[in-house]
ZALO-419144 format. One record per residue: residue number from 1; residue in one letter; x, y, z of N, C-alpha, C in turn. Coordinates in Angstrom, 2 decimals. Layout:
BEGIN
SITE,NUM,A,X,Y,Z,X,Y,Z,X,Y,Z
...
***
This chain:
BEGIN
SITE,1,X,0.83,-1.16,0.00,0.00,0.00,0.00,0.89,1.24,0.00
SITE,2,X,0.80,2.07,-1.23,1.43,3.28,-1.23,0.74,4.10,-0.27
SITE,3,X,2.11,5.17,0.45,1.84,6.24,1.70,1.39,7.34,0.87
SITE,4,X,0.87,8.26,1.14,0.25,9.17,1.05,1.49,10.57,1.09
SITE,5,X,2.07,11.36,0.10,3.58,12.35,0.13,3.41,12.74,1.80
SITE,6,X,2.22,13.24,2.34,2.99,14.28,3.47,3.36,13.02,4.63
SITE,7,X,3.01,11.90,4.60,3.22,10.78,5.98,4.83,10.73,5.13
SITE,8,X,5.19,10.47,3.69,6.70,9.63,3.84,7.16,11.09,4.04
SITE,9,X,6.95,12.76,4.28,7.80,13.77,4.90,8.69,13.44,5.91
SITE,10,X,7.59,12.46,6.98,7.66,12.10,8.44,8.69,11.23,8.70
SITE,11,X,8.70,10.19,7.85,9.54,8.89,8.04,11.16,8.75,8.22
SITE,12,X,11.59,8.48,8.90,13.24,8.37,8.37,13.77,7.71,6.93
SITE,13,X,14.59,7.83,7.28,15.09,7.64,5.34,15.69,5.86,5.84
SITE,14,X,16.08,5.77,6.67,16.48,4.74,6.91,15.47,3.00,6.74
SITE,15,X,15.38,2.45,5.87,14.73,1.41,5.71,13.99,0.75,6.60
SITE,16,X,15.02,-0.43,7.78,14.32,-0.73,8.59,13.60,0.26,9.45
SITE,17,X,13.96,1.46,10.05,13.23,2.97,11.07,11.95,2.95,10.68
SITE,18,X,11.90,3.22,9.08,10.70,3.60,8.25,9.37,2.24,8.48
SITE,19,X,9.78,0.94,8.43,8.97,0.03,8.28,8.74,0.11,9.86
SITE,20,X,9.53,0.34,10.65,8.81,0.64,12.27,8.07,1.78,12.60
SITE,21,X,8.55,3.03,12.16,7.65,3.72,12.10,6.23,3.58,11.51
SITE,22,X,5.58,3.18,10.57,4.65,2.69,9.95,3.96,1.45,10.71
SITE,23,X,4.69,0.52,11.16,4.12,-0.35,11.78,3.87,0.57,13.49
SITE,24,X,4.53,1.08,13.80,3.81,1.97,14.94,2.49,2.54,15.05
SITE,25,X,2.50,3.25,13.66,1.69,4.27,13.66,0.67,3.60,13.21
SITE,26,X,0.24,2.50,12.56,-0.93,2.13,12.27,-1.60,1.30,13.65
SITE,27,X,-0.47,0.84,14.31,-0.93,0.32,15.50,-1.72,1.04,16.38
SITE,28,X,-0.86,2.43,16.43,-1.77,3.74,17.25,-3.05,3.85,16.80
SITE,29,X,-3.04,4.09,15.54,-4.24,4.34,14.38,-5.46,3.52,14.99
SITE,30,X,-5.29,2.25,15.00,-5.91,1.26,15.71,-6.39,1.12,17.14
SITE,31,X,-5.76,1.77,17.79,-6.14,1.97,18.91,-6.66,3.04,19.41
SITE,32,X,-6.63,4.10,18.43,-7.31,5.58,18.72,-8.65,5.28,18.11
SITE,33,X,-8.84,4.80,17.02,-10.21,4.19,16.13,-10.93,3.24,17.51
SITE,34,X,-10.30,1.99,18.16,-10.99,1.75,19.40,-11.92,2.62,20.43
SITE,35,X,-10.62,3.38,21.08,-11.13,4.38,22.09,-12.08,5.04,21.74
SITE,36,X,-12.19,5.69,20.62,-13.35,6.29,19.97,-14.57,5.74,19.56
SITE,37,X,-14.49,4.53,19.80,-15.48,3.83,19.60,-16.34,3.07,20.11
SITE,38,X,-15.05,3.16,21.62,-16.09,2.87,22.68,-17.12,3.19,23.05
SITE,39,X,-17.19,4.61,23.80,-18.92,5.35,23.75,-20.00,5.18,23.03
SITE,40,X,-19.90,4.54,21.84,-20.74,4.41,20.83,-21.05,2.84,21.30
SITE,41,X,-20.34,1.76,21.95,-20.77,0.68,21.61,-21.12,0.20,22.97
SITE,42,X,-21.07,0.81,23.97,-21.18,0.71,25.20,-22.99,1.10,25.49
SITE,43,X,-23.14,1.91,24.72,-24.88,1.97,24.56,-25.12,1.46,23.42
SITE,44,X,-25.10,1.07,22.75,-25.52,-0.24,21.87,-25.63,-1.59,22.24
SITE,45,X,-24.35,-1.90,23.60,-24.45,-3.54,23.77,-24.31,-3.42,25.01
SITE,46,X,-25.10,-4.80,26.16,-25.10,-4.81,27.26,-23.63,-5.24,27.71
SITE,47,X,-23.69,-5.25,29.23,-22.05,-5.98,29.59,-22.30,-7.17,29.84
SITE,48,X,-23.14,-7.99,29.57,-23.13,-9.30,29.38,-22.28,-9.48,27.69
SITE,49,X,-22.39,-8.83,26.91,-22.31,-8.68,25.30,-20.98,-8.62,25.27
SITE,50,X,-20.39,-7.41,26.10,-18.69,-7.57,26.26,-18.25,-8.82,26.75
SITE,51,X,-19.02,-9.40,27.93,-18.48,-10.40,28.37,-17.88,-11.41,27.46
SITE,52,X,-19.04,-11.86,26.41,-19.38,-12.85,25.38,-18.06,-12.32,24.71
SITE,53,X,-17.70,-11.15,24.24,-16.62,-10.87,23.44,-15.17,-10.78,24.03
SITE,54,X,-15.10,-10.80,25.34,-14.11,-11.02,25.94,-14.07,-12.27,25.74
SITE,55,X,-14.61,-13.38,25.88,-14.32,-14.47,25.86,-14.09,-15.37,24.52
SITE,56,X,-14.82,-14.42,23.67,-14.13,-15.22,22.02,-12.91,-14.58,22.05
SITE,57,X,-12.65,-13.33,22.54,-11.42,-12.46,22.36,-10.15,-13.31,22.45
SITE,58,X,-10.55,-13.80,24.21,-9.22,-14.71,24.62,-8.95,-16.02,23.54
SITE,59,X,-9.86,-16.42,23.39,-9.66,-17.69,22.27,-9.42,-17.89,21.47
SITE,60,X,-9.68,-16.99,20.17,-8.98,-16.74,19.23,-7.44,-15.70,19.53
SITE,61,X,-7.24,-15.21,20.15,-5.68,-14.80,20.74,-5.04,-15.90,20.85
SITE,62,X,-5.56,-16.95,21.80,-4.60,-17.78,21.92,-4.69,-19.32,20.98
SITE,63,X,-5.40,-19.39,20.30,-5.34,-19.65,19.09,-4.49,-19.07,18.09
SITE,64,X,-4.71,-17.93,17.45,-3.57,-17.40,17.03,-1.84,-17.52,17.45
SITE,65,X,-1.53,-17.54,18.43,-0.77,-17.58,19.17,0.18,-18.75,19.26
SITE,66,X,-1.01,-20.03,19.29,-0.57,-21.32,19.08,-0.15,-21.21,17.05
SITE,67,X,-0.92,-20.76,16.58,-0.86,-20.77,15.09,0.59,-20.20,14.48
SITE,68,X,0.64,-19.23,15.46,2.34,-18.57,15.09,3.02,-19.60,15.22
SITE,69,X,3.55,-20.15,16.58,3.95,-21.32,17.03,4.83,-22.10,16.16
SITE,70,X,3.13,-22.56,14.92,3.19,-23.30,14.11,4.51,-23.24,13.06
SITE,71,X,3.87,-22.26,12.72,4.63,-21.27,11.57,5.68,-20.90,11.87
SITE,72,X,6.43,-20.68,12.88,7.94,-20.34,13.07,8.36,-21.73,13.26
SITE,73,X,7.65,-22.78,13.39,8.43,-23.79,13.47,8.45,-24.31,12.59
SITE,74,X,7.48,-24.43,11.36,7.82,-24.56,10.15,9.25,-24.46,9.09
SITE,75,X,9.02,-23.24,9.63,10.12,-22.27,9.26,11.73,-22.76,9.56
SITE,76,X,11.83,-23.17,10.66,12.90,-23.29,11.06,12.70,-24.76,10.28
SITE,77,X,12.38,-25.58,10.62,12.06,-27.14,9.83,12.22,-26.78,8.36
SITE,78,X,12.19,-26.32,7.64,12.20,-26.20,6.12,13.53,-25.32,5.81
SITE,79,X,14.22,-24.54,6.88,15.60,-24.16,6.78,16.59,-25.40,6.92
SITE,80,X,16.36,-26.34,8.11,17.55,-27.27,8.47,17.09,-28.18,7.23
SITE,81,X,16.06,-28.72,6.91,16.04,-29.50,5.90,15.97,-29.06,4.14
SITE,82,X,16.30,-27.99,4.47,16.55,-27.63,3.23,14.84,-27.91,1.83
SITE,83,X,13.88,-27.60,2.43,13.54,-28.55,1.75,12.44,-27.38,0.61
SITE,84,X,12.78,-26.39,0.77,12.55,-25.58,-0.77,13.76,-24.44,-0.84
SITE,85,X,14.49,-23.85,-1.87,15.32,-22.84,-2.05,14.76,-22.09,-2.59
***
């Protein structure tokens, strides 16, 4: 996804800086879009409703989590065995 001229003003010139910066800032992005969105959903849904979503929350986290797992171990398994270049 191409940046937008005045965000790459912001960025360091430096390669890896730049891909952290960006990965920062969308993270923030994400979490300011939350906060703001709380008030709105807090009278829309009861706290039984959060509850329910706290609890798929945790599960698919740690699902995910296990899924990484996976995948870095893959990874390392298909380095020692060589088994695509």
């Amino acid at each position: 996804m191409k940046l937008p001229e005045f965000v790459k003003r912001f960025l360091p010139e430096n390669a890896f800086a730049k891909k952290v910066s960006v990965l920062v800032g969308r993270t923030a992005l994400g979490q300011v879009i939350t906060v703001l969105a709380t008030p709105l959903l807090t009278r829309l849904y009861a706290a039984e409703d959060f509850g329910v979503l706290a609890v798929y929350s945790s599960i698919a986290v740690s699902k995910n989590a296990i899924q990484m797992n996976y995948i870095a171990y893959y990874r390392i398994l298909r380095k020692r065995l060589c088994l695509f270049k």
